[in-house]
N, C-alpha and C positions, 0 to 999 in steps of 0.2 A: 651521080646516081641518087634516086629521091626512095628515101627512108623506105621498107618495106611495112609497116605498124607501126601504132602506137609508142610501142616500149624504142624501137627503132628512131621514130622520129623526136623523142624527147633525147634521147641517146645526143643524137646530133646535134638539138637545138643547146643541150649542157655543153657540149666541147667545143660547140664553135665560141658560147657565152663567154667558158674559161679562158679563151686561147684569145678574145677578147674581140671576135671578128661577128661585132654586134648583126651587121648584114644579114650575114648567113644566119643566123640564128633565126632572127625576125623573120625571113625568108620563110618562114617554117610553123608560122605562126598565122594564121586567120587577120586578112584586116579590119574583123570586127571580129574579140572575141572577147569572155567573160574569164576574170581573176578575181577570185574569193566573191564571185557574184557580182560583178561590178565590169559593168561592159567597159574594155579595154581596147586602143589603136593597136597599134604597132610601134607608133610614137610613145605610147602611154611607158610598154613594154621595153623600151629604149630607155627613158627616162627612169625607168625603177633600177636598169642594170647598171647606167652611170651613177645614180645614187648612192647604189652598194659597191663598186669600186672606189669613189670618195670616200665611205664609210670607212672600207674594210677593203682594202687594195689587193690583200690576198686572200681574200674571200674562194674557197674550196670548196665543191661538192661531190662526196664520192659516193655510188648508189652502191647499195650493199644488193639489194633486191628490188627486183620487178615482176609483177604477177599482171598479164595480159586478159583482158578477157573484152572482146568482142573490140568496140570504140573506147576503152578505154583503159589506162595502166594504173597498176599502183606499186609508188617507189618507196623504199625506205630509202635514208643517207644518211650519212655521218657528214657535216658540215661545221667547216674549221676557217681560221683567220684571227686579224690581230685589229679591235676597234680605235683604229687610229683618226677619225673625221666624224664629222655627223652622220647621223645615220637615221634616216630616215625621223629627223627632230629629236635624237640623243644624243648628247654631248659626246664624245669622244674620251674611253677611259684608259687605253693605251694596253688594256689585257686582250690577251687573248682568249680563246673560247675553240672549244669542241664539244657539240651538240646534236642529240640527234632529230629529225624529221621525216615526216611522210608528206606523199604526195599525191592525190589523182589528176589526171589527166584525160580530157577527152581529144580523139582527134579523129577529124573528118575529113577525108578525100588527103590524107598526107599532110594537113592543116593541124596543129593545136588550135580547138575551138573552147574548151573550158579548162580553170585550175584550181585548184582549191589544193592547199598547203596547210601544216602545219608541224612548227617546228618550236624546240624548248627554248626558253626566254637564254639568253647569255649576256 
């Protein structure tokens, strides 16, 4: 069944990301689309999630809230895990961390087309 909105289709793209079933997730995402302003594949989008498994093996995001409004969502989360690898070019410090973020999201035709993120340093 393919996402009914926005709030819907990031819903999806997180629990297939968590459950680690990168496919579906991508599936779900534009194969040209923009991340923090920066035109992104689908490969791009691949390569950032195996990143953050290396990093952070149990890397969690739980949304607390989403606020829907036309093409686009806005998430808050609580996001947790233990920096056990590099991380996106930081050494690995072996703590864990819980921290919170927002999120927007645009999506088009049941596509993520833009994201812009921001969440607390840990």
């Amino acid at each position: 069944m393919s996402p009914t909105g926005p709030a819907e289709t990031v819903r999806v793209i997180n629990e297939a990301r968590a459950a680690g079933d990168f496919a579906v997730a991508v599936g779900h995402i534009a194969p040209r689309s923009f991340d923090q302003g920066r035109e992104a594949s689908r490969e791009d989008w691949l390569d950032k999630w195996r990143a953050i498994t290396v990093g952070v093996p149990d890397f969690a995001v739980t949304s607390l809230q989403s606020i829907e409004s036309g093409e686009w969502v806005a998430n808050r989360y609580r996001i947790t895990g233990t920096h056990t690898g590099d991380f996106f070019g930081r050494p690995p410090t072996g703590k864990t961390f819980d921290v919170s973020g927002m999120d927007m999201v645009r999506v088009v035709d049941g596509l993520l087309v833009e994201h812009w993120v921001y969440a607390e340093p840990f």
